[in-house]
Structures are given as C-alpha cells and as structure tokens.
C-alpha angles and dihedrals in degrees: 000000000000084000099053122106103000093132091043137310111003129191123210125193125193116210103202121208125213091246110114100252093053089050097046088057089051091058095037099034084167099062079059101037100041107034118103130250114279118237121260128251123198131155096227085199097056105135095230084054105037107039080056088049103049090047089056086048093048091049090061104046133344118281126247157170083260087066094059086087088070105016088051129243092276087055093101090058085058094042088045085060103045078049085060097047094050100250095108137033121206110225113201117233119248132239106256114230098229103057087265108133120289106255123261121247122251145206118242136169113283090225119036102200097065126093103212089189092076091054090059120097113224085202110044133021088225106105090195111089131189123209126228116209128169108228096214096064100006092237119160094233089178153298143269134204113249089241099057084034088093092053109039112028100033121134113296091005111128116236124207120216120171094327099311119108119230124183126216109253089167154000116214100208084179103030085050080230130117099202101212117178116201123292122218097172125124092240144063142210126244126193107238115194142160113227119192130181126198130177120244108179130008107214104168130003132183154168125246126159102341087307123115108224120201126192121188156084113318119174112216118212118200122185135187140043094042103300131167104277091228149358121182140200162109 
C-alpha cells in the first residue's frame, strides 16, 4: 500500500480474512487508516543480519578493533565464524619500524573479487532463495525465500502473479526453482501450519506500568507443509 501511486493515482484493496483482527478493521477502517507506523524492531545482531553485514563491510574496507565503535564490542565472534567457514581470512598486524605500536590485524574477504552486497536480500534474511519460472514461456515470475518454498510452491499449491493463477508442476530441492504452468481452475491453495512456542530460559523480568516484561530464549516450533522442524531464538 506504501508503493502504490507514487508515480501518480494509486489504488489500494484490502482482502479481508474471517480471523478476528481483519474483521475488526472492517468494522473500524479508521484504527487501520489513521494509526501511525509501528516502530520498527529489529536485533541488529541477529546472525543471519550481522555475519552479511559484516561481509559487506568487510568488502568495502578490512576489518578492525576501531570498528568496534559501529559494528559493536561482540563484531570479531562473528568474524571468527565467518574465518572458520572460509568467507573471511584474518591478516596479522605488523611491528611497526619507529617504536610506534606494532598494527592490529584485520578481517578481510577471503576472495577479493566478489561483491557480497548483491547476495543480500533486501526482503528476507534467508539467504537461500527459490525461482519461480512458468514452463510454458520460461519466464522468471518471481522468487521466494528457502524458508516459505515448502508452503507456497510445493507440489500442487497455486500460486498468484499479477492476477493470473499458476499451478506447481514441480520443486526443484537441487535447481533452487518451483516450475508452475498456467492455472485456469475455480479454486486456490492456502498454507496451513501450527506454530508453538516454549521458553526455554528466563534471563531478565520487570515491571513497567502495570505491565510484566520478559526478556529470554524461547524455542518456536512450527509444524505442517514441510516446514523447518525448529528455529530457535530471543
């Protein structure tokens, strides 16, 4: 809806659902017109964030103990990780000549001719992506993030693109690629999961205005339509 119109008149619609929220909007279109933008929140050390963003970082310039002032003091764990799977190389520091201290080592991209910025999704953290090509013309229509492939693309499942129905002929597990032809049926597919979350570990609690705060590891268990078994997290 924030896309729409920018180069002119835009028109949004909103398809409601039967669940409770959606209905509740239909009555009160106001509360959902008029409220203002949550914030957003995002862990800015989140593995799947950081260790991309410290390649790209690294991409543009080595790595070392001065960047700890914007990469934050826990940056050189993840860069010893991304060291041990081969995606970055540690350099020593050499003794400086004049008595001045000797220079720190730094982190820098195992292979120099790469440029990591065009492998991150700006839509998704997975960096696992699947195609989406229409067999009858062999157009890409689109792409999907590894972790939704399961549930929307699978086998048989109908898949939507710019008003036009397509139906799954195929998943490529090993090509990345779900191969869909055009679908010309009265009916439609919908991913149906159970999602539970435990907790695993409670780290910080408090009270603030009138309102209990946890903070800790919880561990989300998501069943049906081939998802990952488990993901866990804070």
């Amino acid at each position: 809806m924030g896309r729409a119109g920018r180069r002119g008149r835009g028109l949004a619609v909103y398809v409601a659902g039967e669940d409770a929220l959606d209905q509740f909007f239909c009555r009160h279109p106001d509360d959902f017109l008029e409220r203002p933008v949550e914030a957003a929140i995002l862990d800015h050390e989140s593995p799947l964030i950081f260790r991309q963003h410290l390649l790209c970082a690294a991409h543009e310039g080595p790595l070392s103990g001065q960047d700890a002032e914007f990469l934050g003091p826990r940056w050189e764990g993840h860069a010893e990780v991304l060291q041990s799977g081969g995606e970055l190389r540690r350099r020593p520091g050499g003794a400086a000549s004049d008595g001045a201290p000797s220079a720190p080592s730094t982190y820098v991209p195992r292979e120099s001719g790469g440029y990591p910025a065009a492998e991150v999704s700006l839509r998704s953290a997975s960096p696992e992506s699947f195609a989406i090509v229409d067999v009858a013309s062999g157009e890409l229509l689109g792409s999907t993030e590894a972790a939704r492939a399961h549930s929307t693309v699978h086998e048989g499942a109908i898949y939507l693109h710019l008003g036009r129905s397509y139906e799954v002929r195929e998943l490529d597990l090993q090509r990345h690629r779900a191969l869909v032809a055009p679908f010309d049926g009265d009916w439609y597919t919908q991913p149906k999961r159970e999602t539970d979350t435990t907790i695993e570990r409670l780290l910080d609690r408090r009270e603030a205005l009138g309102v209990t705060l946890s903070f800790g590891e919880v561990a989300v268990h998501r069943h049906g339509a081939g998802l990952p078994a488990q993901a866990c997290g804070r």
